[in-house]
C-alpha positions in Angstrom: 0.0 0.0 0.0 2.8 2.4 0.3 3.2 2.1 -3.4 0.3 3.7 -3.6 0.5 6.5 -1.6 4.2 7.1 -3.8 1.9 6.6 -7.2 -0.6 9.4 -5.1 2.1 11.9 -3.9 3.7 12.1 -7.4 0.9 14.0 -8.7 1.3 16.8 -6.6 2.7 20.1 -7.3 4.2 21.5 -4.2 5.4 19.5 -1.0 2.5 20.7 0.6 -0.1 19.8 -1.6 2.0 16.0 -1.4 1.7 16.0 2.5 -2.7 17.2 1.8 -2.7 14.1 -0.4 -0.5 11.6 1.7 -3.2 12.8 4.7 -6.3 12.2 2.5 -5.1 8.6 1.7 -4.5 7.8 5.7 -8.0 9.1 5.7 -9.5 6.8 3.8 -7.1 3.9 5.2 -8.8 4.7 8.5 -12.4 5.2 7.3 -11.6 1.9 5.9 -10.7 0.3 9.2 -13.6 1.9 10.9 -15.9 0.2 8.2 -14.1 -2.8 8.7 -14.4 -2.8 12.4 -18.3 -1.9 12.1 -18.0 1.5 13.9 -20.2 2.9 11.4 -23.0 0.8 12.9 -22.7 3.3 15.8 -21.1 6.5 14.6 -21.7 8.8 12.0 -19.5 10.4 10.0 -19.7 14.7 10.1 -17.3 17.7 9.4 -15.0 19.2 6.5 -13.9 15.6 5.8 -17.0 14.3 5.2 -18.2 17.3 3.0 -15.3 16.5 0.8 -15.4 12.3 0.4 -19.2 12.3 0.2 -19.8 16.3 -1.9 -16.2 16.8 -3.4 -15.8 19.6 -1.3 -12.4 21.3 -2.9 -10.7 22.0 0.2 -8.5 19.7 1.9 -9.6 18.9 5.7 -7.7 17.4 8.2 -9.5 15.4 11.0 -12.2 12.8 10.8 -15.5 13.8 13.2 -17.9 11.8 14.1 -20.8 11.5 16.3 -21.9 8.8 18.1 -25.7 7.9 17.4 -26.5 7.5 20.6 -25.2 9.8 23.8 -22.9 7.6 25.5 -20.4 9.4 27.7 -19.0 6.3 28.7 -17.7 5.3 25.1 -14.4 4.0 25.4 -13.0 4.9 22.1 -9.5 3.5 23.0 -11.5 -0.1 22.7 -13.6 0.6 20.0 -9.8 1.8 17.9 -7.2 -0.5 19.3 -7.0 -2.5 16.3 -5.7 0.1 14.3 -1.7 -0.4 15.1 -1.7 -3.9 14.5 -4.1 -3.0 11.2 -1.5 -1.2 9.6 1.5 -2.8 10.7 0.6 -5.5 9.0 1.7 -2.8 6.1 5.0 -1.8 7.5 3.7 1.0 8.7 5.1 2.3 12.2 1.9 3.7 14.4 1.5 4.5 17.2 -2.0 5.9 19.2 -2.3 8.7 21.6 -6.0 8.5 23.1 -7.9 11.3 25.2 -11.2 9.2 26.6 -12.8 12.8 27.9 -16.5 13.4 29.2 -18.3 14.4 25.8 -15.3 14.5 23.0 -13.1 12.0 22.5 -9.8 11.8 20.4 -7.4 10.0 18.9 -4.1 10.9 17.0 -3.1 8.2 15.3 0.9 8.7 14.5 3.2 7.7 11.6 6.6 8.3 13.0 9.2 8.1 9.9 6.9 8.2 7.7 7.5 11.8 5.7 10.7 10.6 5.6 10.2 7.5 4.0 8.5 8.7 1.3 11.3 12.0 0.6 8.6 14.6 2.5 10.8 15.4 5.0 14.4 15.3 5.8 13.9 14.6 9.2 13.3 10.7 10.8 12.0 11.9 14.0 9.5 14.2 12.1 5.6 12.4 13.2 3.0 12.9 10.8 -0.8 12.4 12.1 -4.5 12.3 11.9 -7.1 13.0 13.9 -10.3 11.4 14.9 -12.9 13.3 16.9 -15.7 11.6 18.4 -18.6 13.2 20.1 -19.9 10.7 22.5 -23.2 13.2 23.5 -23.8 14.9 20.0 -27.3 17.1 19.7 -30.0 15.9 19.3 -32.2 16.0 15.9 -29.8 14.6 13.3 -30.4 13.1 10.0 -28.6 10.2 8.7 -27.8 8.4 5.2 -25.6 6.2 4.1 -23.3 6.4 1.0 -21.2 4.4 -1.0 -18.3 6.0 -2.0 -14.8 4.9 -3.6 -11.8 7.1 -2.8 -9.4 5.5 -3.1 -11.0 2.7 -1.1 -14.8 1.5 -1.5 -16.4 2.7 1.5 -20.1 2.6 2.8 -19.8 5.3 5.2 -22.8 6.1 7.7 -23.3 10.0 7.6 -25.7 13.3 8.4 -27.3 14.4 6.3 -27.0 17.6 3.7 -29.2 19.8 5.9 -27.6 18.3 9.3 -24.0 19.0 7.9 -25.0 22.4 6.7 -26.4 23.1 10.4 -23.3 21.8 11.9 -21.1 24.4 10.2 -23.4 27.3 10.8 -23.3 26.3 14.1 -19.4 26.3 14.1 -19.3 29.4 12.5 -21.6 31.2 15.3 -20.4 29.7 18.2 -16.4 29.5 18.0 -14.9 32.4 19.9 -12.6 33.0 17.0 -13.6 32.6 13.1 -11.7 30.2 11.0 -10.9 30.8 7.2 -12.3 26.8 6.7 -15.6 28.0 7.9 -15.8 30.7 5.7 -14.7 28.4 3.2 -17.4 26.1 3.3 -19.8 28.2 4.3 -19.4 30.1 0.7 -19.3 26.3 -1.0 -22.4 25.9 0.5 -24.1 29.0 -0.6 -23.0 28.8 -3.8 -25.5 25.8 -4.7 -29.0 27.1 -4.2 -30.0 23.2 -4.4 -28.7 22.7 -1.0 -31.1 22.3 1.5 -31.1 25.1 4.2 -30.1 24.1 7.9 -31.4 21.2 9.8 -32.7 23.7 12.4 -34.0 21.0 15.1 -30.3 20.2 15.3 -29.0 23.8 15.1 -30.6 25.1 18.0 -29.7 21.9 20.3 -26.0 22.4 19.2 -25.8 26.1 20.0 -28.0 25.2 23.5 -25.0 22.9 24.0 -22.5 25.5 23.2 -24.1 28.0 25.7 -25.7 30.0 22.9 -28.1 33.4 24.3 -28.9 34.5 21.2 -32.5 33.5 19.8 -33.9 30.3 18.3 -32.9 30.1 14.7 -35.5 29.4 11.9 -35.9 29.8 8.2 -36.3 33.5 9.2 -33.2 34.6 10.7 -31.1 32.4 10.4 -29.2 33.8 7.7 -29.4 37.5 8.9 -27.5 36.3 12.2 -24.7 34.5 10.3 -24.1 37.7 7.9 -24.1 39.8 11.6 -21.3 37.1 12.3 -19.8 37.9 9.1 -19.2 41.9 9.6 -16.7 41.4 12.3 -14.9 38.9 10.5 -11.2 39.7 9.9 -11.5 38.2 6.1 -7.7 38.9 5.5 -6.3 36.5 8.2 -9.4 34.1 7.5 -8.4 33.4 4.2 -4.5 33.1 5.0 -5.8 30.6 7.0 -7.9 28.7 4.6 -5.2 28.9 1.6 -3.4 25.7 2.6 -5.7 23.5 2.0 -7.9 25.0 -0.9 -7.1 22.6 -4.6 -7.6 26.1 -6.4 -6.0 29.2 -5.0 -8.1 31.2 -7.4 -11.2 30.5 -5.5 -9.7 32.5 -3.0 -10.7 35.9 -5.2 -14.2 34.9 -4.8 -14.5 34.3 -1.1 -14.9 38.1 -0.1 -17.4 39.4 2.2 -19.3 41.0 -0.1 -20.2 37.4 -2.2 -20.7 35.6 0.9 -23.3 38.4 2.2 -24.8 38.6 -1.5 -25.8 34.7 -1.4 -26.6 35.1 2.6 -29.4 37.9 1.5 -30.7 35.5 -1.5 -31.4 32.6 1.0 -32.9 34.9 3.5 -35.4 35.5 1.1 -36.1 32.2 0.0 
């Protein structure tokens, strides 16, 4: 399999756009293992990620989210995951796992020590690449599932929210983080830009930003929109999209995502 991720990494351009790749294929190795495990008979797959394997979202991401069906504080993610080092050793891969079992979100960095080095990414040995994998063991309540078959590069049958739950869990990001990151803006804009996409799953909204401590009001078709463009004026757009430009396939999207687009398809939905 590391032939493949060589065959991958060739394509790219820039080292960085070879380390996005190299961290979308581990993606997929460990959506595979999940499958394989039968996770996806409890959790469901959400986030940037998902956007782009299921929706072709242009923007690289780099952690897998997921929530767990059912609110289970008690999870233990470190036994629902501890097949994973022996998974892809079996590879010659070197892994190792660093596990956080907290209250509501759990985590796991799965870590390929050597690894950018092996493949001419890095000059360093001693240099770790990793990903992520968020699990929300109390998620909100009102979600929508499907599942999708996908292939990329892997055939997966991944268990997922929803278009309108997705959408609602970005809006919520953008509205509740303290600090606004270039990715939500990103998708937020992707989003937008197809008027076929259903708006937010509001049932799920509002229990999201009750979890998050939000005071403002209840969100509906109504305002929902008008209260993420208010979010939108204080945005610092400049260091937003600095932050966003790693990870976007075409820089030249970048000259579209500018306030003034964002609020122009904001004011079209809020009259829908």
């Amino acid at each position: 399999m590391k032939e493949q991720i060589k065959q991958i990494i060739q394509q790219a351009s820039t080292p960085l756009q070879a380390r996005n790749l190299l961290r979308e294929y581990l993606q997929a190795r460990l959506l595979e293992f999940i499958q394989e495990r039968g996770l996806f008979r409890s959790w469901i797959f959400q986030g940037g990620t998902a956007l782009r394997f299921l929706y072709g979202l242009p923007r690289y991401s780099q952690d897998l989210d997921f929530s767990l069906d059912q609110s289970d504080a008690s999870y233990d993610l470190n036994q629902a995951i501890a097949g994973i080092r022996p998974w892809f050793e079996a590879e010659a891969y070197e892994v190792d796992l660093i596990i956080k079992n907290e209250k509501n979100v759990k985590s796991a960095f799965v870590r390929f020590p050597s690894l950018l080095f092996e493949l001419g990414l890095s000059p360093h040995r001693s240099q770790v690449f990793s990903v992520k994998i968020e699990l929300d063991s109390q998620p909100p309540a009102g979600g929508r599932t499907e599942t999708t078959i996908i292939r990329r590069p892997v055939l997966l049958n991944i268990h997922h929210y929803d278009q309108a739950t997705l959408f609602s869990g970005k809006v919520h990001a953008l509205l509740s983080r303290n600090y606004t990151k270039g990715r939500d803006l990103y998708d937020i804009f992707w989003y937008l830009s197809d008027p076929s996409w259903p708006a937010p799953n509001f049932i799920y909204l509002n229990e999201a930003l009750k979890q998050t401590g939000w005071s403002g009001p209840q969100l509906d078709q109504n305002n929902w929109a008008d209260l993420v463009a208010e979010k939108l004026e204080a945005v610092d757009w400049r260091q937003a999209i600095e932050d966003v430009r790693p990870f976007l396939e075409r820089a030249s999207d970048l000259n579209l995502l500018t306030k003034d687009n964002v609020l122009k398809l904001l004011a079209t939905r809020s009259r829908e």
